[in-house]
C-alpha positions in Angstrom: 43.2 113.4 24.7 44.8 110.7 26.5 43.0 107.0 26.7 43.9 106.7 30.1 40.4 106.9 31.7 38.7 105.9 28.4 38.9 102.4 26.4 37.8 102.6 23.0 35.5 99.9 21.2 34.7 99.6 17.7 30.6 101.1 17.2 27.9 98.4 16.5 27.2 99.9 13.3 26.6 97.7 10.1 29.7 95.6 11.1 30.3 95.1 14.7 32.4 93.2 16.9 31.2 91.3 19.9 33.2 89.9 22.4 31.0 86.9 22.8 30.8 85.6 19.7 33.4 88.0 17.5 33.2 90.5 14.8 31.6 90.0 11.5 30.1 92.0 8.6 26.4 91.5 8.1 24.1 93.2 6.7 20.2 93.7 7.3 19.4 91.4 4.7 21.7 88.9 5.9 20.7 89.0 8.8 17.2 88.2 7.8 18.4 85.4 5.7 20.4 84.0 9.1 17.5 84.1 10.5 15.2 82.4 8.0 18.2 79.5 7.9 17.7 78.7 11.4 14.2 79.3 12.5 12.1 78.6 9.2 10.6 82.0 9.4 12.2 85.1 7.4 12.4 87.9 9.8 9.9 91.1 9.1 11.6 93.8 7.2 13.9 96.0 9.0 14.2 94.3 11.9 17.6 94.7 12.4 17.8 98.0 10.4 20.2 100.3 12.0 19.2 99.2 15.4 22.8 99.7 16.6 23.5 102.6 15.6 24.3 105.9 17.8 22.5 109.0 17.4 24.9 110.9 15.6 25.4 108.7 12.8 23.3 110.6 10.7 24.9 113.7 11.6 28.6 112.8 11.2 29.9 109.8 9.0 33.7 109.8 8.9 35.0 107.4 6.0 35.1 104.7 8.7 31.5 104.7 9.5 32.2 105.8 12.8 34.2 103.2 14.2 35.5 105.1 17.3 33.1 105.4 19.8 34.1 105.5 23.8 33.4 102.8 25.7 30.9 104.3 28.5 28.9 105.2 25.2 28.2 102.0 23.8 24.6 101.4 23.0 22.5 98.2 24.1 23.0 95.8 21.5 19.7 93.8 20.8 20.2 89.8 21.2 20.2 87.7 18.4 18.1 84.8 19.1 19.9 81.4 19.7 19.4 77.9 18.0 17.1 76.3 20.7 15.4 79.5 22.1 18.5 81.1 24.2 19.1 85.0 23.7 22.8 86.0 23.5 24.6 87.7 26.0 24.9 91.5 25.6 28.4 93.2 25.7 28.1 94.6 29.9 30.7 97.5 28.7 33.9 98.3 30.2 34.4 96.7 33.7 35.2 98.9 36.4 34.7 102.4 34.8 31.3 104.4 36.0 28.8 105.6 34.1 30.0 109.6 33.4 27.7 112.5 33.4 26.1 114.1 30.1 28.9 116.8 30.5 31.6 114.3 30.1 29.9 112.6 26.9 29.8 116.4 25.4 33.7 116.3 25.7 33.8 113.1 24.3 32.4 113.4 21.0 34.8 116.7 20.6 38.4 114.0 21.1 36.6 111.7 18.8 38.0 113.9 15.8 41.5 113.8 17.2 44.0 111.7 15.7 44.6 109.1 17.8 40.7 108.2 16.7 42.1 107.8 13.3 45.3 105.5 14.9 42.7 103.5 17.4 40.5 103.0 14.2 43.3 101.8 11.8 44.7 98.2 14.2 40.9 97.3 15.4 40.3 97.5 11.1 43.8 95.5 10.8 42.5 93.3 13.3 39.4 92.8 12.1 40.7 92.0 8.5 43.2 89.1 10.0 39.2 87.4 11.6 37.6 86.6 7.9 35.6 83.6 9.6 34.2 85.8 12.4 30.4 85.5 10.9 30.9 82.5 9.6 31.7 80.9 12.8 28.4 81.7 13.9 26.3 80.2 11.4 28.1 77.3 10.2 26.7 74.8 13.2 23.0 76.0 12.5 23.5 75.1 8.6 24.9 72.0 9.5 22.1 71.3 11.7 19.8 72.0 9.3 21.6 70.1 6.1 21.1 67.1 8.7 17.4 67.7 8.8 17.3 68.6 5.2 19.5 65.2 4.4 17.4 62.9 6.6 14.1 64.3 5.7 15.2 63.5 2.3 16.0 59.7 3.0 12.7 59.7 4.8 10.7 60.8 1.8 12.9 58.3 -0.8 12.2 55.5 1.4 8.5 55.8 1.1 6.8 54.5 -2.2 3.3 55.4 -3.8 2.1 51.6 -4.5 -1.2 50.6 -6.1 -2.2 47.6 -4.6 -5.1 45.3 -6.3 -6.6 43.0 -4.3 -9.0 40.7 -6.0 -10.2 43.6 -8.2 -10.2 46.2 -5.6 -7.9 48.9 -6.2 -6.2 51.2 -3.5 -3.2 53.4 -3.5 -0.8 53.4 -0.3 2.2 54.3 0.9 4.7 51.7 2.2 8.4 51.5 3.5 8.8 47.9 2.0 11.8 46.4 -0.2 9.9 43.7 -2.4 6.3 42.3 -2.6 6.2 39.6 0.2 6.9 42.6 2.6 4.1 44.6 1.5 1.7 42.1 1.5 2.5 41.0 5.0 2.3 45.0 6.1 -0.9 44.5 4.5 -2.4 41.5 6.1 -2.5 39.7 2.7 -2.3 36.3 2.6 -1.7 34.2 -0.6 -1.8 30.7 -1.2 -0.4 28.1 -3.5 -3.0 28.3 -6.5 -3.3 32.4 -5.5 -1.7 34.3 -8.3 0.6 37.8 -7.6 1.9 40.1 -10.0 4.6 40.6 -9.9 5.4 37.4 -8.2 6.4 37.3 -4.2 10.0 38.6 -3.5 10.2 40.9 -6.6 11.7 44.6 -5.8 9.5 47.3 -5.6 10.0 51.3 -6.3 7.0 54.4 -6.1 4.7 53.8 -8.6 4.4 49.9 -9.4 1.5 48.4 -9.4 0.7 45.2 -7.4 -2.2 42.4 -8.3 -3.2 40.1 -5.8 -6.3 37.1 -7.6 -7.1 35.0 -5.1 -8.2 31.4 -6.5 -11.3 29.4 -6.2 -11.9 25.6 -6.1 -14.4 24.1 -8.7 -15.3 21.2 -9.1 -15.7 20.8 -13.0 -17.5 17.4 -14.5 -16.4 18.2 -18.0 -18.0 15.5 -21.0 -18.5 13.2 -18.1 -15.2 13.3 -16.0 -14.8 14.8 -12.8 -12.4 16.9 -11.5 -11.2 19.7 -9.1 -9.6 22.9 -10.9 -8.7 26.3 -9.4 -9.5 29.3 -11.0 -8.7 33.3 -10.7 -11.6 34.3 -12.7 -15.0 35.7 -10.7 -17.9 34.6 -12.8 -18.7 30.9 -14.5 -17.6 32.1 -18.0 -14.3 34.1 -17.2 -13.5 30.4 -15.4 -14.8 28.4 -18.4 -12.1 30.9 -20.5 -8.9 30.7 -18.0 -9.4 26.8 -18.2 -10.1 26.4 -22.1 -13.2 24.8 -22.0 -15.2 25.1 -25.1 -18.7 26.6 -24.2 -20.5 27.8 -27.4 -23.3 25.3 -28.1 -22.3 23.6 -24.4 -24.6 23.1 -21.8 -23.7 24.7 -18.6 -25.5 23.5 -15.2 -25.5 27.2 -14.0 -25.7 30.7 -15.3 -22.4 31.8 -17.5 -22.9 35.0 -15.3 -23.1 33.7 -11.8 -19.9 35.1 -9.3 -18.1 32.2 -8.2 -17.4 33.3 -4.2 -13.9 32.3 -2.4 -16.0 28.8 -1.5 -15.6 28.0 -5.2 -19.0 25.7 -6.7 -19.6 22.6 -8.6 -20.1 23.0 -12.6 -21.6 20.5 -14.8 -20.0 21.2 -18.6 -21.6 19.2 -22.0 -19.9 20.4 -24.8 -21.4 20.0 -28.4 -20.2 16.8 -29.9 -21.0 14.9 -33.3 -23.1 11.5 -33.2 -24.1 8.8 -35.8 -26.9 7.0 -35.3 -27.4 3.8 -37.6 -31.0 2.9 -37.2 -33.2 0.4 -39.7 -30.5 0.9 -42.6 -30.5 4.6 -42.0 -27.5 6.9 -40.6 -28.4 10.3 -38.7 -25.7 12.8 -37.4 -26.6 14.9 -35.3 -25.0 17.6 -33.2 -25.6 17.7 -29.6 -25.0 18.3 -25.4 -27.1 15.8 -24.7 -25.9 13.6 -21.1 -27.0 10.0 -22.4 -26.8 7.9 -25.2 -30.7 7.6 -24.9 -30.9 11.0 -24.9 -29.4 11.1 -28.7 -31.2 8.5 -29.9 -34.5 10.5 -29.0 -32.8 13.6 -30.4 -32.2 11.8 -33.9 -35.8 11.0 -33.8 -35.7 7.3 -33.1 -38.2 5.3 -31.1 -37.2 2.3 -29.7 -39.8 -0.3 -29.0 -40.2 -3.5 -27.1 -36.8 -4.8 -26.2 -35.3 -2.9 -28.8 -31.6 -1.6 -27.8 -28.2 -0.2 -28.6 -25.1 -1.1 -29.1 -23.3 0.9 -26.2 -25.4 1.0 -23.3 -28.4 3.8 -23.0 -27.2 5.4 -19.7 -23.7 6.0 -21.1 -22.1 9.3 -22.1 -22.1 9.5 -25.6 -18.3 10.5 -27.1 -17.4 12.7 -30.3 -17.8 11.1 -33.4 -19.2 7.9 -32.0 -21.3 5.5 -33.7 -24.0 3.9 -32.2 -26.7 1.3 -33.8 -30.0 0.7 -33.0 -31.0 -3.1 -32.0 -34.4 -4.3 -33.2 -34.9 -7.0 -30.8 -37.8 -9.1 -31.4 -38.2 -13.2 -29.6 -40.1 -15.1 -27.7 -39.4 -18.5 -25.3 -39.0 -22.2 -25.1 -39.1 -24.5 -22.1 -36.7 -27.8 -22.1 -36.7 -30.7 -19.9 -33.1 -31.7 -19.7 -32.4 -34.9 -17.4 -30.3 -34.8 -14.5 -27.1 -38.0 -14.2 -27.5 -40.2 -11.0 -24.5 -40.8 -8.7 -23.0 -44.3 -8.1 -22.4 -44.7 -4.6 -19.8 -48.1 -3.9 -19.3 -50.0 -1.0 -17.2 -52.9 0.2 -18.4 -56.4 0.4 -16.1 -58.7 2.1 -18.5 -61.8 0.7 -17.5 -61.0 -3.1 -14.5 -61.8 -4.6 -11.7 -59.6 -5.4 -12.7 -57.6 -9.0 -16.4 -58.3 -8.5 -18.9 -55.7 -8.1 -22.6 -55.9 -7.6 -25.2 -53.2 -8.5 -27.2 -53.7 -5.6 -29.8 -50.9 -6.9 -29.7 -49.3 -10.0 -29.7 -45.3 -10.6 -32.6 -43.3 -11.9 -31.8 -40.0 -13.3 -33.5 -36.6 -11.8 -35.5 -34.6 -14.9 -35.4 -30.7 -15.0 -36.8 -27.9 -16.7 -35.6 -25.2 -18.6 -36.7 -21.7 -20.0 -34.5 -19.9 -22.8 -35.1 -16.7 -24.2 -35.1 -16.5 -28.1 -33.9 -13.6 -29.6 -33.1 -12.5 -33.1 -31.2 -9.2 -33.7 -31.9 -6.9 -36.9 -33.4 -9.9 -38.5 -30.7 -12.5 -37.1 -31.5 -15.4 -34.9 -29.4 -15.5 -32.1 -27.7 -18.1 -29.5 -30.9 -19.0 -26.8 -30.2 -17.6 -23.6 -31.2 -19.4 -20.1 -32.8 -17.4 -17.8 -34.4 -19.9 -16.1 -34.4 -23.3 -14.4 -36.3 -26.0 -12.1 -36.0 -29.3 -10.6 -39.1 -31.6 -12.0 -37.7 -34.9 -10.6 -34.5 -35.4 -8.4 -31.8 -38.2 -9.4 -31.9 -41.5 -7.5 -27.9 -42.8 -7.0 -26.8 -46.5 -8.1 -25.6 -48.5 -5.2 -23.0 -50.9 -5.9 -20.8 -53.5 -3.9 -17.6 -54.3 -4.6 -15.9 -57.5 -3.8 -13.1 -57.6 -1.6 -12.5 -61.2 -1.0 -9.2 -63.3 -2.3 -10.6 -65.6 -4.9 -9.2 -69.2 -4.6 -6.4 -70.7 -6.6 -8.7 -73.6 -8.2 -11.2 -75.8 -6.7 -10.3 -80.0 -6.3 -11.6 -82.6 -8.7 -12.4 -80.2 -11.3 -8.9 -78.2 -12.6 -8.2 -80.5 -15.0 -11.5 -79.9 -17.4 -11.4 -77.9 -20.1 -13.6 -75.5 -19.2 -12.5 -72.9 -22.3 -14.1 -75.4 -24.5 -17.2 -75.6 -22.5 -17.6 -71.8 -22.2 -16.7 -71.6 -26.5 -19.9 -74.1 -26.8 -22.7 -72.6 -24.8 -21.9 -68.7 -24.7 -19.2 -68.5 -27.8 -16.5 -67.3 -25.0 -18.5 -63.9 -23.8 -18.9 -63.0 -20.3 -21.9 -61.1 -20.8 -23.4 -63.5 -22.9 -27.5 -63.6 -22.2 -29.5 -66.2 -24.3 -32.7 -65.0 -26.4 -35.2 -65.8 -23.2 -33.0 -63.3 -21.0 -33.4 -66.9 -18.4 -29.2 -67.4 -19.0 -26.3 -65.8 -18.7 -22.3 -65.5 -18.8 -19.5 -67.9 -20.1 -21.2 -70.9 -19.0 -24.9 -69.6 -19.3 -26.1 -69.9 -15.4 -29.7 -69.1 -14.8 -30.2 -66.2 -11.6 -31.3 -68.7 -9.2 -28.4 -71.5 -9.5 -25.8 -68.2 -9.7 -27.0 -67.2 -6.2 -26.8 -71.1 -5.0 -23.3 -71.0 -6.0 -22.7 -67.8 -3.9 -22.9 -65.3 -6.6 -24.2 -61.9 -6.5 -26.3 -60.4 -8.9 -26.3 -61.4 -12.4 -23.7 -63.7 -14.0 -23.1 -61.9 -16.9 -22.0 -58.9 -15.1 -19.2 -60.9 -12.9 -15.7 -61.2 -14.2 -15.1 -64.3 -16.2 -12.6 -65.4 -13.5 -15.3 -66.0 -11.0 -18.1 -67.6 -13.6 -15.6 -70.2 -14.3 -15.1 -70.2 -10.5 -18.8 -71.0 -9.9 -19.0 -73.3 -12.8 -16.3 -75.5 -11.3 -18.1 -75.7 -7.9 -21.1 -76.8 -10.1 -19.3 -79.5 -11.6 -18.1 -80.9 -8.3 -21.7 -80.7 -7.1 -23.5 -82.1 -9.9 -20.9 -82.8 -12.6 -21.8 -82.3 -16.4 -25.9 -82.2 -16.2 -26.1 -79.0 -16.1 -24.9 -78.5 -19.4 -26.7 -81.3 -21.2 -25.3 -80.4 -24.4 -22.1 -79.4 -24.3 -20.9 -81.3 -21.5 -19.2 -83.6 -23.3 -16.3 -80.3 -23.5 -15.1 -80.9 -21.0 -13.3 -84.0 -21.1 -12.5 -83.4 -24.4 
């Protein structure tokens, strides 16, 4: 029969070839597969199970499977279903040749045994054979597509890390994108400060299934033995504190309960710790262990009383130290009142009328009395230095005036130079300035009573004027009433 009128095409049997996308071999079961590759979904059972085939397939199966089949007999081919929800186009047939009656199709499946069927059949097989990639061609953008997803799904999962994060105690598992610690605690609105302590510390790397401990710290202000001080501390309760700081607690006093929670506000903790004291009281040493916060306090403890002013050697209120040794004073004492008297001032002034080197006591001083209370004391037996604890004012000093001469004496005085006055004043006063005869009457070198010194123009007492001046005066005597005045040892003078 000639092919004239009638173009062959290979039969959509188990291996087709469409002139869309090209021939391959597929199976049913690959084609399920296909379609579980692309879609996610495997594809119910026979669903592509012979649907191509013609009706007299079963009837007539050349070695070939059929592969001749005229073109006006081509069956509808269903559409695969396209990556992104687009059906394939469907072969339209042979364009330009009608659609020939049932009679024709009769004749047609009589040629299809002829030999140019077997010719036809042998170059669409050849040219089939020389397209190996035909099915492959199809599928090979949807795997790639999906080894995309599958790769990036696959970063997205090893990115992501199982973390247990411990926050102050409180434990949680999350799931976190970050590198190192600092990140995750700043996804997590953590914030640490300096005294805070993270393990492992801020910056370290981080993989799926680390752990993360976040203790925040808390201020306390510690008075340990007596010193003050501020310490930070991760623990939660007054005894896990007293442990992260090494503070020795058994036997200690504690101002609060071991178990109380210490809140983010910290709290101030008062800490005696057991210490060994001597006491050395009325020949007697006592050791004793104790917490106790004075010095009094262990003295009482030791079962010592002290009386009266009794005391010890350190003082009562202090904090007592380990292995300190303290002594008990047995102060016992009484008083005494002194009257102690108080020096007068000498208060000098000029006097013009005086000669140079003379000075007069114009009023003499009077000391000033006062009185004095000291405390008596004797320690252990031991009298002790008095102590002044008191003082008054019974009588105030009266000052001493005195004038002082200021006057240029004279060189000598005329008509009487030339006496020896240095024997006169060896004969009546022995050569003494401050000679006073037995009556008190008399006085100085050349023994002048008070009431001729003041005639002559002296001041105060002779005896307490410089010699320079007496013999002064004495001259101005002899000019006024020569030797008489000295009745017995006048004769001196002339020698």
């Amino acid at each position: 029969m000639s092919n004239a009128r009638y173009e062959t095409y290979e039969t959509y049997g188990p291996g087709y070839a469409d002139p869309v996308y090209g021939g391959f071999d597929v199976s049913p079961a690959d084609l399920h597969s296909a379609e579980t590759l692309v879609h996610g979904t495997p594809a119910p059972p026979g669903a592509y199970a012979d649907t191509h085939r013609p009706a007299y397939a079963d009837t007539y199966r050349p070695a070939y499977a059929d592969t001749y089949r005229p073109a006006y007999e081509a069956p509808t081919l269903p559409a695969l279903p396209r990556q992104g929800g687009q059906d394939d186009e469907r072969d339209p047939g042979p364009v330009g040749h009608p659609e020939p009656d049932p009679g024709v199709r009769a004749g047609s499946r009589a040629a299809a045994r002829t030999g140019s069927h077997r010719r036809a059949a042998r170059r669409r097989r050849a040219r089939y054979a020389q397209r190996p990639d035909g099915p492959m061609r199809r599928l090979l953008p949807q795997a790639l597509v999906v080894a995309f997803l599958a790769g990036g799904t696959t970063a997205f999962v090893a990115k992501d890390k199982a973390i247990e994060l411990n926050v102050d105690g409180k434990a949680r598992t999350l799931h976190t994108f970050a590198d190192d610690v600092t990140e995750l605690l700043a996804e997590e609105g953590v914030e640490v400060g300096a005294h805070d302590v993270v393990a492992p510390g801020p910056g370290a790397r981080i993989s799926s299934g680390d752990e993360v401990a976040v203790r925040f710290a808390r201020p306390v202000r510690l008075t340990l033995d007596g010193h003050r001080r501020e310490v930070w501390t991760t623990a939660h309760t007054v005894e896990g504190a007293l442990r992260q700081l090494g503070v020795r607690h058994e036997g200690a006093y504690v101002s609060t309960s071991r178990s109380r929670r210490i809140g983010r506000g910290g709290l101030a903790l008062d800490v005696r710790t057991e210490r060994t004291v001597t006491i050395m009281a009325d020949g007697r040493a006592r050791t004793v262990r104790t917490n106790a916060a004075t010095v009094r306090e262990v003295v009482e403890e030791a079962g010592i009383t002290l009386h009266g002013q009794d005391t010890t050697s350190v003082p009562q209120g202090g904090f007592p130290r380990d292995g300190q040794t303290v002594t008990v004073l047995r102060i016992t004492g009484g008083r005494e009142v002194r009257e102690e008297p108080i020096p007068f001032q000498v208060r000098r002034t000029e006097d013009p009328t005086l000669f140079q080197g003379t000075e007069v006591v114009e009023r003499a001083g009077e000391p000033g009395l006062r009185r004095v209370t000291f405390a008596l004391r004797t320690v252990n037996g031991v009298p002790r230095k008095p102590r002044e604890i008191r003082s008054e004012v019974v009588r105030e000093p009266s000052p001493q005036l005195v004038r002082v001469g200021t006057m240029r004496r004279p060189a000598s005085v005329r008509g009487a130079d030339h006496l020896d006055w240095q024997g006169l004043a060896a004969c009546e006063s022995g050569g003494r300035p401050d000679a006073v005869d037995s009556s008190g009457t008399y006085g100085g070198l050349y023994q002048f009573d008070t009431r001729t010194w003041h005639a002559l123009g002296g001041q105060g007492r002779p005896q307490d004027a410089p010699a320079a001046e007496q013999t002064y005066r004495a001259k101005k005597l002899y000019v006024r009433r020569g030797a008489s005045p000295w009745p017995h040892c006048g004769g001196r003078l002339h020698g």
